[in-house]
N, CA, C and O of each residue as an XYZ file, in Angstrom:
780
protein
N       0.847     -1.186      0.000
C       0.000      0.000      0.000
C       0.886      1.241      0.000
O       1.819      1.650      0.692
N       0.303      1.609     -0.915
C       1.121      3.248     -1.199
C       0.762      4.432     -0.063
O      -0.319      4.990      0.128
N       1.761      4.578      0.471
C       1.421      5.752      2.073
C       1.812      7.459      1.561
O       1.586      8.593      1.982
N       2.388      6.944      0.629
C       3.448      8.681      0.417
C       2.381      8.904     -1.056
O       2.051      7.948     -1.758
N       2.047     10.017     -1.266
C       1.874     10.632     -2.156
C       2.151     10.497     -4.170
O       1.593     10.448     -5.266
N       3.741     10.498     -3.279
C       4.503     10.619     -4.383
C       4.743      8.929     -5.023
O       4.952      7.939     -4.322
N       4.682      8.949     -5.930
C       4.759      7.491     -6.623
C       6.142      6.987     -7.057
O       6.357      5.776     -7.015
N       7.088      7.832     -7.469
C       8.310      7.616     -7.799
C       8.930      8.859     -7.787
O       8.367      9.888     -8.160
N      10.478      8.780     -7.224
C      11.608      9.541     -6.846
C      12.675      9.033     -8.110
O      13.071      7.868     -8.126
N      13.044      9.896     -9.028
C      13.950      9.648     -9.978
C      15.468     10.378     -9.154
O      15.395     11.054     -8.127
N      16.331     10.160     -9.635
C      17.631     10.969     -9.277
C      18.561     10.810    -10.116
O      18.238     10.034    -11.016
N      20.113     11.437    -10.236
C      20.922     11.413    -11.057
C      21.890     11.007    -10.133
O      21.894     11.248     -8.926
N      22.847     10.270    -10.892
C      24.562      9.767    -10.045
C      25.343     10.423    -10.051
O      25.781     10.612     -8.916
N      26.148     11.293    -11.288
C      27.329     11.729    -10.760
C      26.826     13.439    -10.498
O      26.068     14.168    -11.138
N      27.596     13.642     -9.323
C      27.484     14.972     -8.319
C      26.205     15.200     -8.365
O      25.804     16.297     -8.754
N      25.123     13.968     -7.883
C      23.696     14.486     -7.267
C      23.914     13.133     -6.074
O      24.265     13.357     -4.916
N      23.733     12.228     -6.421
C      23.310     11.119     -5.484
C      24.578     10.326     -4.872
O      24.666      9.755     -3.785
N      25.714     10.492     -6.097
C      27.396     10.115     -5.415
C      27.763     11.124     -4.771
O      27.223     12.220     -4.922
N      28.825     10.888     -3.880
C      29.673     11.742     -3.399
C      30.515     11.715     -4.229
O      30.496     10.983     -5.219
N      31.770     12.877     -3.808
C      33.039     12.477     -5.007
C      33.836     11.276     -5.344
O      34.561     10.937     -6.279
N      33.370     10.688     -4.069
C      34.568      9.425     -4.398
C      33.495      8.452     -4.996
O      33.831      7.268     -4.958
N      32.732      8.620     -5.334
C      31.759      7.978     -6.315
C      31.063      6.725     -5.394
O      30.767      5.633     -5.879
N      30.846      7.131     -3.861
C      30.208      6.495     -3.278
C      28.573      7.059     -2.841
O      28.113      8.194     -2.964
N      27.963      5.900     -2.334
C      26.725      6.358     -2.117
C      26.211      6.268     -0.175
O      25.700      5.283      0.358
N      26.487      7.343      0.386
C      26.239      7.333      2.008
C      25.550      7.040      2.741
O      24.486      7.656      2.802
N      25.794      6.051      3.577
C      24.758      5.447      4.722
C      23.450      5.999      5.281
O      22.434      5.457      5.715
N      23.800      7.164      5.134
C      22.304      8.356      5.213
C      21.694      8.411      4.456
O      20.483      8.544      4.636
N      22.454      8.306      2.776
C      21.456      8.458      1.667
C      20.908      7.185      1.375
O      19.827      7.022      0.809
N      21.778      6.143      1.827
C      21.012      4.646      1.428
C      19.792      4.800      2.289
O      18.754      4.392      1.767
N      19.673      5.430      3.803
C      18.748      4.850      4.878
C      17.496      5.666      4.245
O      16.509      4.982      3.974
N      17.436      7.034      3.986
C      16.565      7.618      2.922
C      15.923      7.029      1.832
O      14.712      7.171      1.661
N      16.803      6.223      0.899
C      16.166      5.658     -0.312
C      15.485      4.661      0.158
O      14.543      4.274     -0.534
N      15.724      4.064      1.275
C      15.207      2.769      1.848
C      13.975      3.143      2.694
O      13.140      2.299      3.017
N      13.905      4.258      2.990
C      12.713      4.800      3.588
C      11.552      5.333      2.940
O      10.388      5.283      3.335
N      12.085      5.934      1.727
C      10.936      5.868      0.499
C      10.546      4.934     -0.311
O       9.528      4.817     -0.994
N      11.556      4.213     -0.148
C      10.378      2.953     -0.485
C       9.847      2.115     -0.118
O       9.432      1.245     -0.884
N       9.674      2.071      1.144
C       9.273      1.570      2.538
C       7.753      2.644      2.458
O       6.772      1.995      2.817
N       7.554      3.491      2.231
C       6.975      4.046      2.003
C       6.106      3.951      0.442
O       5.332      4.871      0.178
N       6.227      3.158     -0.243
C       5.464      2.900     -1.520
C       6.304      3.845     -2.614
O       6.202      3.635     -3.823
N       6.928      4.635     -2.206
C       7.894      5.115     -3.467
C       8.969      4.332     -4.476
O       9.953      3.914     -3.864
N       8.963      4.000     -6.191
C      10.019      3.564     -6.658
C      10.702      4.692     -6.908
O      10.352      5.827     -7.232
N      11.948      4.077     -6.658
C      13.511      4.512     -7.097
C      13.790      4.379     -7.776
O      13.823      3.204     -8.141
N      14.326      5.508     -8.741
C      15.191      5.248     -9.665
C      16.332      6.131    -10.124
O      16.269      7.259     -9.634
N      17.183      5.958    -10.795
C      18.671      6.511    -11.200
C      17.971      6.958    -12.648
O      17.052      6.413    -13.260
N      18.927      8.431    -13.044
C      18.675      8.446    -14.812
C      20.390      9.177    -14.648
O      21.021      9.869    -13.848
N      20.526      8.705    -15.561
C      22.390      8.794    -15.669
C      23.098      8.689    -17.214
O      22.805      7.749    -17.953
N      23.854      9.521    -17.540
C      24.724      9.061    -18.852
C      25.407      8.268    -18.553
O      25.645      7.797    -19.666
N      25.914      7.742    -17.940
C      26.700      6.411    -17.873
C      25.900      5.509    -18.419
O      24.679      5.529    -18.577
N      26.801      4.611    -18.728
C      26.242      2.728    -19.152
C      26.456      1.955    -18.244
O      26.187      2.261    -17.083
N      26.970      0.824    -18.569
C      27.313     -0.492    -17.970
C      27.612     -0.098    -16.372
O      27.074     -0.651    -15.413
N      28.542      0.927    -16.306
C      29.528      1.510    -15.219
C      28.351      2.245    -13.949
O      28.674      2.552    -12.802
N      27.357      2.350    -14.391
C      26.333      2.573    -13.402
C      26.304      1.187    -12.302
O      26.315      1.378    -11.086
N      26.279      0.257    -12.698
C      26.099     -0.333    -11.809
C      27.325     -1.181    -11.140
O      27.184     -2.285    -10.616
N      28.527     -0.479    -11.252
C      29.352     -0.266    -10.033
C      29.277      0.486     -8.953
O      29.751      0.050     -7.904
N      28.671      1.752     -8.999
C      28.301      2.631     -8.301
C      27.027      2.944     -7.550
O      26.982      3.688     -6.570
N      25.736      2.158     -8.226
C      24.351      1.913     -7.990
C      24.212      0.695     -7.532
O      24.056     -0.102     -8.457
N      24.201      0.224     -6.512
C      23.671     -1.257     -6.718
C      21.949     -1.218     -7.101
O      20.992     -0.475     -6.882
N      22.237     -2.556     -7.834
C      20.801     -2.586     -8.012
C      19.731     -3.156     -7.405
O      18.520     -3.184     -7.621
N      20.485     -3.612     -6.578
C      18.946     -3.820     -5.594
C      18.476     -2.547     -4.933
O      17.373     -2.599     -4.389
N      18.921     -1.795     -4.910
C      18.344     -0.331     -4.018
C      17.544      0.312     -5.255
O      16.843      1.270     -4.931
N      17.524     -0.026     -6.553
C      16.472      1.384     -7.583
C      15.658      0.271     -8.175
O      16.205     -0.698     -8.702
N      14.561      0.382     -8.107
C      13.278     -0.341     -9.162
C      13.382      0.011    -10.407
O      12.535     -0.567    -11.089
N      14.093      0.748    -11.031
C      14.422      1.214    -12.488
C      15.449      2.043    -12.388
O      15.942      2.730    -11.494
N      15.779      1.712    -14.098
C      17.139      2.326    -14.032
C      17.052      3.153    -15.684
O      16.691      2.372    -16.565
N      17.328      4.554    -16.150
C      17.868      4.967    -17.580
C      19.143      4.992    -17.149
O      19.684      5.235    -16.070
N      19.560      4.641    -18.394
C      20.973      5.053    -18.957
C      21.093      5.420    -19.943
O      20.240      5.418    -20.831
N      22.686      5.996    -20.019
C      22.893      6.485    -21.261
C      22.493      7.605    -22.019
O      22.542      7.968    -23.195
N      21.900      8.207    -20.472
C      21.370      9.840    -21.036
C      19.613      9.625    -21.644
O      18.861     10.363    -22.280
N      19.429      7.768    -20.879
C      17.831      7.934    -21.890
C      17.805      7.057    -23.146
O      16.728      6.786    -23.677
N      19.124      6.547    -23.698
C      18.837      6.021    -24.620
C      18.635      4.187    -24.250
O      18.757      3.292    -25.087
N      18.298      4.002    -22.757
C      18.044      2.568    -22.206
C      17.560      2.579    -21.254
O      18.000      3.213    -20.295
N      16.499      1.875    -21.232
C      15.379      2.164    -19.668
C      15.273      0.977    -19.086
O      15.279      0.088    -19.938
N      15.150      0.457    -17.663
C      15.264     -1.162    -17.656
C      14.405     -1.033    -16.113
O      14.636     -0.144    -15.294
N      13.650     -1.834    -15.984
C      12.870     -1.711    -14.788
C      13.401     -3.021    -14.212
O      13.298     -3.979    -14.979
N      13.994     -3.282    -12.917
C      15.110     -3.950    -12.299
C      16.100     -4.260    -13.744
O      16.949     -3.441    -14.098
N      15.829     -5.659    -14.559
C      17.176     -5.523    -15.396
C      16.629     -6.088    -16.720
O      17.252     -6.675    -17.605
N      14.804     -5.656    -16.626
C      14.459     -5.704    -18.232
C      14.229     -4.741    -19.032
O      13.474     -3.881    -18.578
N      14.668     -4.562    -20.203
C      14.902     -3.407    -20.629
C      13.390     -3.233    -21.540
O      13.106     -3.987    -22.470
N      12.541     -2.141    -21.091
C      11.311     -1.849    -21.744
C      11.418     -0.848    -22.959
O      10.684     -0.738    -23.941
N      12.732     -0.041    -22.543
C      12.627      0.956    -24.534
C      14.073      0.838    -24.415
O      14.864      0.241    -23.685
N      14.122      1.700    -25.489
C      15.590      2.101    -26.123
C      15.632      3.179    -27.377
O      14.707      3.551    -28.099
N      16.513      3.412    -27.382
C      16.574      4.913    -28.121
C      18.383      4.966    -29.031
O      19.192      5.886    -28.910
N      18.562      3.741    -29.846
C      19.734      3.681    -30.104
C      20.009      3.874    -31.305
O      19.077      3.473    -32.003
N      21.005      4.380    -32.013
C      21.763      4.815    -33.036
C      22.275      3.470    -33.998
O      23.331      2.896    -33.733
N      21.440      3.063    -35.086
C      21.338      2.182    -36.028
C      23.011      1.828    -36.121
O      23.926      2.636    -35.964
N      23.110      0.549    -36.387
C      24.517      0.631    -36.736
C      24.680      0.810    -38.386
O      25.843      0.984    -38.747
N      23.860      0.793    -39.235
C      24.078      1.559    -40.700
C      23.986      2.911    -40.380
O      24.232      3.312    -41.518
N      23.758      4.385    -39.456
C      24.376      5.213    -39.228
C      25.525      5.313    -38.245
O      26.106      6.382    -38.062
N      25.846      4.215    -37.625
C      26.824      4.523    -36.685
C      28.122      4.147    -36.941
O      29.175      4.497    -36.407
N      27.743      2.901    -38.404
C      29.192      2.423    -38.555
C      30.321      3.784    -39.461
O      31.550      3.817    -39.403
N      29.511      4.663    -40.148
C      30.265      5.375    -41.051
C      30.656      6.384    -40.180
O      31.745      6.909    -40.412
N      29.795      6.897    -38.916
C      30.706      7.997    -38.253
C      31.563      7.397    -37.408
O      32.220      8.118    -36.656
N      31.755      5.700    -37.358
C      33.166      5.402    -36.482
C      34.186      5.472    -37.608
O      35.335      5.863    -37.403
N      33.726      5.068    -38.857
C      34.500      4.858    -39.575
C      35.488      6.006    -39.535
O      36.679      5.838    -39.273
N      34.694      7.708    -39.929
C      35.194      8.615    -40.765
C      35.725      9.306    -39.357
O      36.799      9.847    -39.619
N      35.400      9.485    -38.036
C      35.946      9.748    -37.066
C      37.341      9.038    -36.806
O      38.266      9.745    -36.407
N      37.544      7.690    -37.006
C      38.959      6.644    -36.696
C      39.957      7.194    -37.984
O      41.134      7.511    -37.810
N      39.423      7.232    -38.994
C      40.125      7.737    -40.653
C      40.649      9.021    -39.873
O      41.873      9.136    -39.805
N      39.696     10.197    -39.156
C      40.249     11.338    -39.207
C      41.505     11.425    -37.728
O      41.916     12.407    -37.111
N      41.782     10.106    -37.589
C      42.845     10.030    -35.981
C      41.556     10.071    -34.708
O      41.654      9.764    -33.520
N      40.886     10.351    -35.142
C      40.178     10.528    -33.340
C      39.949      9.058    -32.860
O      39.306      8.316    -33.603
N      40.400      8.611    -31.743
C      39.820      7.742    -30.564
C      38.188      7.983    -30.515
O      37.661      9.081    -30.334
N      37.505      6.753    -30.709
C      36.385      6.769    -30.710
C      35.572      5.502    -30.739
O      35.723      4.824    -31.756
N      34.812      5.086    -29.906
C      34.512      4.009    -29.312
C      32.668      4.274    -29.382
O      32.070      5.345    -29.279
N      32.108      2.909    -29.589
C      30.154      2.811    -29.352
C      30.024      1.732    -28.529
O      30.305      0.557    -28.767
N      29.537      2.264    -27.462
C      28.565      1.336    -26.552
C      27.416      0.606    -26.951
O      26.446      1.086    -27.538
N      27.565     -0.551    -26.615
C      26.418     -1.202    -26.854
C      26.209     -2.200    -26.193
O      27.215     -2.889    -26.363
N      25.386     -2.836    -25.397
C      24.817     -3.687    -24.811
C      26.131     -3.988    -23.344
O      26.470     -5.153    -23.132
N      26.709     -2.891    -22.510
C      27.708     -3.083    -21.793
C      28.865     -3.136    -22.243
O      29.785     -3.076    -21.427
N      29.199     -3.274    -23.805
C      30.280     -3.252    -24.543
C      31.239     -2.126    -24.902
O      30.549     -1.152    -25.202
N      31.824     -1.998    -24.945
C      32.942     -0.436    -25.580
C      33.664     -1.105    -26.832
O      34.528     -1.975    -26.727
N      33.042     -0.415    -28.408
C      33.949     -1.103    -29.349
C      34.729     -0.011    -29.809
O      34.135      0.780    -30.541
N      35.832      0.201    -29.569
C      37.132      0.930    -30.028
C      38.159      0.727    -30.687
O      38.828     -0.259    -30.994
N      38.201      2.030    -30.903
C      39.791      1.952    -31.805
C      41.019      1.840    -31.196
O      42.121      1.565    -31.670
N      40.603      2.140    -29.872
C      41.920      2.218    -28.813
C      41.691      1.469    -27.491
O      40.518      1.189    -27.243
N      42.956      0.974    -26.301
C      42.491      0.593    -25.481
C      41.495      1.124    -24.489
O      42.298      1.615    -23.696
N      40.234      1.389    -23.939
C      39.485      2.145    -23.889
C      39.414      1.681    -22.170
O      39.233      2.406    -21.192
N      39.652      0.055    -22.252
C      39.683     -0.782    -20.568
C      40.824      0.273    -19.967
O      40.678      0.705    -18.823
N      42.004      0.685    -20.805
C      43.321      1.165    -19.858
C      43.157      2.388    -19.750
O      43.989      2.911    -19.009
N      41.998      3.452    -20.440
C      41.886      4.319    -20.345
C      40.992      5.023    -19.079
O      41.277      5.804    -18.172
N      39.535      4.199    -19.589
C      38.697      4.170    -18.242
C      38.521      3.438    -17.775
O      37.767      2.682    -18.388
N      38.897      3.002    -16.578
C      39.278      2.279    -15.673
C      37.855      2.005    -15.146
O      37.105      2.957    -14.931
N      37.384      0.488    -14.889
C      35.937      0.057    -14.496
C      34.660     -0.069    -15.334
O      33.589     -0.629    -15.099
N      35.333      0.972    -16.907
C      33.836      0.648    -18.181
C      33.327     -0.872    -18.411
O      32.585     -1.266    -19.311
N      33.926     -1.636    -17.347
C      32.917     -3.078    -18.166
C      34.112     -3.450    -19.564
O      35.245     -3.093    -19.887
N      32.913     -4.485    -20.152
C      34.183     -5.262    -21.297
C      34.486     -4.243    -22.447
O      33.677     -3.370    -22.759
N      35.479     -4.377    -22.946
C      36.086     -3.722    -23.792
C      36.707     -4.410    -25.151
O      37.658     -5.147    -24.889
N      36.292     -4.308    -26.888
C      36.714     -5.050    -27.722
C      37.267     -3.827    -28.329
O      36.563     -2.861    -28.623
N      38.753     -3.896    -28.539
C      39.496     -3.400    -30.090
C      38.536     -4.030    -31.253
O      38.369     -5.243    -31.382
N      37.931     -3.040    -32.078
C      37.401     -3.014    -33.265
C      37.523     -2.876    -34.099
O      37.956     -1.723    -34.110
N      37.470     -3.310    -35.400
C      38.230     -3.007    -37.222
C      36.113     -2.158    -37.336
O      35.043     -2.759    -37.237
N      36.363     -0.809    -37.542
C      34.793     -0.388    -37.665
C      34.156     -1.325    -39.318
O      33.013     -1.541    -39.721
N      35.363     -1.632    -39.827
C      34.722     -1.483    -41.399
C      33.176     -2.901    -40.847
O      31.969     -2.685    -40.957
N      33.562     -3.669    -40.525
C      32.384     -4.881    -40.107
C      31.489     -4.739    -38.924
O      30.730     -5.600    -38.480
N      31.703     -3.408    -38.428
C      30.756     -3.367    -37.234
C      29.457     -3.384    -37.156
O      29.076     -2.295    -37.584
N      28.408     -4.138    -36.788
C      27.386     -4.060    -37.149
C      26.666     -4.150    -35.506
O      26.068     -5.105    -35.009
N      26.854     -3.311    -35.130
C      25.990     -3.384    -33.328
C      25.626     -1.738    -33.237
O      26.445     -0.819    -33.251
N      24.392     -1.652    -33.155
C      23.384     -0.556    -32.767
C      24.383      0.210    -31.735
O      25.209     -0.393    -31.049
N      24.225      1.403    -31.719
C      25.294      2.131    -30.267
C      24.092      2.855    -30.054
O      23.223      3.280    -30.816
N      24.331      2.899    -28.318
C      23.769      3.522    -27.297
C      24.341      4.855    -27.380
O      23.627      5.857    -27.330
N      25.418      4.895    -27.488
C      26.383      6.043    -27.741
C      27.785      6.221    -27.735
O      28.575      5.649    -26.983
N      28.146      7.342    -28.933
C      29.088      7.231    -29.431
C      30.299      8.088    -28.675
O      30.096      9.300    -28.752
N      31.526      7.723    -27.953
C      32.123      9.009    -27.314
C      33.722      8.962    -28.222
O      34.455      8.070    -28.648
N      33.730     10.501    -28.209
C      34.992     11.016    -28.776
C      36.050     11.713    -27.577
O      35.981     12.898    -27.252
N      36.791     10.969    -27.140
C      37.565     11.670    -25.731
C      38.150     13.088    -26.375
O      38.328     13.163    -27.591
N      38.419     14.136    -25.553
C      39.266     15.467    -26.631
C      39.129     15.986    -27.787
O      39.991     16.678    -28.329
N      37.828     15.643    -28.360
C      37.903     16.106    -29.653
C      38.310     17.347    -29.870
O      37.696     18.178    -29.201
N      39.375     17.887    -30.781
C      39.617     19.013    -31.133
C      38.928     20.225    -31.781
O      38.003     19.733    -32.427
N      38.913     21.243    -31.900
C      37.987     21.712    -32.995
C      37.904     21.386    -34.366
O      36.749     21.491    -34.776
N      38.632     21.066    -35.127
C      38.716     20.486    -36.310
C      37.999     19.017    -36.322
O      37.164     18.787    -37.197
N      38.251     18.253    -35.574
C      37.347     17.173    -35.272
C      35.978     17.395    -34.501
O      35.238     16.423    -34.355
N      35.692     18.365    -34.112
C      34.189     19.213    -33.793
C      33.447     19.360    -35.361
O      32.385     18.766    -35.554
N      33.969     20.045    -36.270
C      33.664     20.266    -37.479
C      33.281     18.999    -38.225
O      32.139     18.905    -38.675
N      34.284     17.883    -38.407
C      33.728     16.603    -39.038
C      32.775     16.459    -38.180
O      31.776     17.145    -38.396
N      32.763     15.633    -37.071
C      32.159     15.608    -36.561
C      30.633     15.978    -36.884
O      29.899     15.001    -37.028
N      29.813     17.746    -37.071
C      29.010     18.198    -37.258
C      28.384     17.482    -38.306
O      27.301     16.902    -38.382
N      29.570     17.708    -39.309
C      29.147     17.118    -40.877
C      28.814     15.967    -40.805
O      28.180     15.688    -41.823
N      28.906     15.065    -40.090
C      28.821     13.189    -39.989
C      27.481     12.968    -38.916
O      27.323     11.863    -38.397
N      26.586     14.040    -38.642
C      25.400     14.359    -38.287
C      24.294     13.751    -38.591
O      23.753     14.580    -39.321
N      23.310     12.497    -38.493
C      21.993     13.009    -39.507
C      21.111     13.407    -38.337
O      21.326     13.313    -37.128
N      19.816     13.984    -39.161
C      18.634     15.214    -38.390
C      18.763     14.253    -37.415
O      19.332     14.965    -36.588
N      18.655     12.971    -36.771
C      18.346     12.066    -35.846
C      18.721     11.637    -34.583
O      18.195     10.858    -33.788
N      20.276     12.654    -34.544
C      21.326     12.654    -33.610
C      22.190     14.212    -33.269
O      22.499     15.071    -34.096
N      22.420     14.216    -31.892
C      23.431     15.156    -31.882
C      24.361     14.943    -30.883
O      24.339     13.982    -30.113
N      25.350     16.021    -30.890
C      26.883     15.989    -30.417
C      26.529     16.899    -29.278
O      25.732     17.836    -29.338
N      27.274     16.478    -28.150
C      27.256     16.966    -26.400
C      28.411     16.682    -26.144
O      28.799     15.515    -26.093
N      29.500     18.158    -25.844
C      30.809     17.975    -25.047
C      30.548     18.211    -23.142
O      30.164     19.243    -22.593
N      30.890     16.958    -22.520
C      30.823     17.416    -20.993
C      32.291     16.685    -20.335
O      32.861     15.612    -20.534
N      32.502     17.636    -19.633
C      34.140     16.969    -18.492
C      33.793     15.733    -17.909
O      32.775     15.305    -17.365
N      34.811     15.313    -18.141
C      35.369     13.892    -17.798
C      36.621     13.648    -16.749
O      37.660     14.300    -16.849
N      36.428     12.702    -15.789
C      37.226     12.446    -14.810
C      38.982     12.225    -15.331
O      39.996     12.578    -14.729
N      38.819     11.370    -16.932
C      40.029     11.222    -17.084
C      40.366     11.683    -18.506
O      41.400     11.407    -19.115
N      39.468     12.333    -18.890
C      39.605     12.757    -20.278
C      39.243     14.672    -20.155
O      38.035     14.909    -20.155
N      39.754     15.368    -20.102
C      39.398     17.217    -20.162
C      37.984     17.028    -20.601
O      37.043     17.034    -19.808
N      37.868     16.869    -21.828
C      36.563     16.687    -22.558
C      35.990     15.363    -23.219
O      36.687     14.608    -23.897
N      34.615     15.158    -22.941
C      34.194     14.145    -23.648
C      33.039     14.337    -24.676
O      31.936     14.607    -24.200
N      33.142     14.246    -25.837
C      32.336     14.132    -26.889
C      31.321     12.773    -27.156
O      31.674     11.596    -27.234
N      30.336     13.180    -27.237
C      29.140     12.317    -26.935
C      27.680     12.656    -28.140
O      26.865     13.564    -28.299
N      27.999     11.292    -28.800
C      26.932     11.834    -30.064
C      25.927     10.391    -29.504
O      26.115      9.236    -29.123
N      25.040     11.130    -29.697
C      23.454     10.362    -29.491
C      22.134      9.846    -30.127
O      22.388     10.084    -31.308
N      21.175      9.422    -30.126
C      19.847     10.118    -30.740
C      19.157     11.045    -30.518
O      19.199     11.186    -29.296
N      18.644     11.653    -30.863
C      17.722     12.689    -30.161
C      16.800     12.473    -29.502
O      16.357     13.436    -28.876
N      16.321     11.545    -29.397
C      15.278     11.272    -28.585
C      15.987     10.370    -27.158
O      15.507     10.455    -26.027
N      16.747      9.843    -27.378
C      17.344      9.818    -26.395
C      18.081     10.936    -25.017
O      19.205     11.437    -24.990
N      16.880     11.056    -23.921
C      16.793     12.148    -23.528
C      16.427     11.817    -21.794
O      15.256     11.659    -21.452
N      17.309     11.757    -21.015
C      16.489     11.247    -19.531
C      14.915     12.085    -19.430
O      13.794     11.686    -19.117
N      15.376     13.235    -19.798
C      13.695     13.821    -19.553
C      12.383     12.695    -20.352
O      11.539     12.134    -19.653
N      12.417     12.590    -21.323
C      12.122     11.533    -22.207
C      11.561     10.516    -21.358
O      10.434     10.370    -20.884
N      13.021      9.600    -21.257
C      12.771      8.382    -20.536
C      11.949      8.281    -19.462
O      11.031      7.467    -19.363
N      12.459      9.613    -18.140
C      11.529      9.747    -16.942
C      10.035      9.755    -17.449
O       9.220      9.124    -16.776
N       9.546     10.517    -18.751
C       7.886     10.540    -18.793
C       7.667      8.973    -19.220
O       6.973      8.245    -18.510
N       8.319      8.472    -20.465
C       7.730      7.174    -20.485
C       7.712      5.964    -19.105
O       6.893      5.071    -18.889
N       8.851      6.324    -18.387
C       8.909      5.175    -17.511
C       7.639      5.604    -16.387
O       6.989      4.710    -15.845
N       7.468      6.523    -16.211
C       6.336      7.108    -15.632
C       5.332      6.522    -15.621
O       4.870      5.857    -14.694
N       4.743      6.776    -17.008
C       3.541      6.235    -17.967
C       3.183      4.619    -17.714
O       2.295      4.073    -18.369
């Protein structure tokens, strides 16, 4: 029986619900555990992937987005998705790796790169060195560590209406470049998972 009002409490992981050391505090666990003790679900919406749930356990959230929205999973079945075809995704790994950039697509917990990506970020889950020309796996999303401005520019151009490019700081990279779908959107996800 639902006592609280409120039906579900969404939140975000990094610098809302982690601390810096990317832990989650005995106070804030006894809280989450109290709202839903209270008939409230929990849930995380996060750009991270796979790597969320080093930091989340999952027995504490009844649902989970990732990926900024482009994967919604209520405990660990996934009800939508919002992912980047791999007949558009293989040509912007392609023409991104051609132009020197490091550049890697998530998909299903996976990192397929051009570079070691395990020695880079430390804890992403599995990691495959990739030849893009045969890649054929849908990406959740695409990240470009440092892209330069000149690689901002391709980049733009290797666009379709269906996707866009988001630079945000990174723990081990200055900048991280992050191309998506558009509809892939936590705001998004929060109304459907709602629904």
């Amino acid at each position: 029986m639902n006592k609280s009002p409120i039906k579900m409490m969404v939140t975000d992981l990094d610098g809302t619900l982690l601390r810096s050391d990317k832990s989650i505090s005995a106070y804030t666990h006894e809280v989450l555990q109290k709202c839903r003790a209270d008939g409230m679900k929990i849930t995380y919406a996060t750009g991270r992937g796979y790597s969320a749930k080093k930091y989340a356990p999952c027995a504490w959230f009844d649902a989970k987005i990732t990926m900024n929205g482009a994967v919604t999973a209520i405990e660990d079945e996934i009800i939508t998705t919002r992912l980047i075809p791999w007949q558009t995704a293989r040509p912007i790994l392609l023409a991104c790796a051609e132009a020197g950039m490091d550049v890697t697509s998530e998909s299903g917990g996976v990192h397929y790169s051009n570079f070691d990506a395990a020695a880079r970020w430390q804890g992403i889950g599995p990691c495959k060195i990739t030849d893009f020309t045969q890649h054929e796996k849908d990406a959740e999303k695409i990240y470009i560590p440092n892209p330069t401005d000149a690689h901002k520019k391709i980049i733009s151009q290797l666009l379709t209406d269906d996707l866009y490019f988001v630079i945000t700081t990174d723990g081990v990279d200055s900048y991280l470049g992050q191309i998506m779908h558009k509809r892939a959107t936590k705001g998004r996800a929060v109304l459907e998972l709602a629904q």
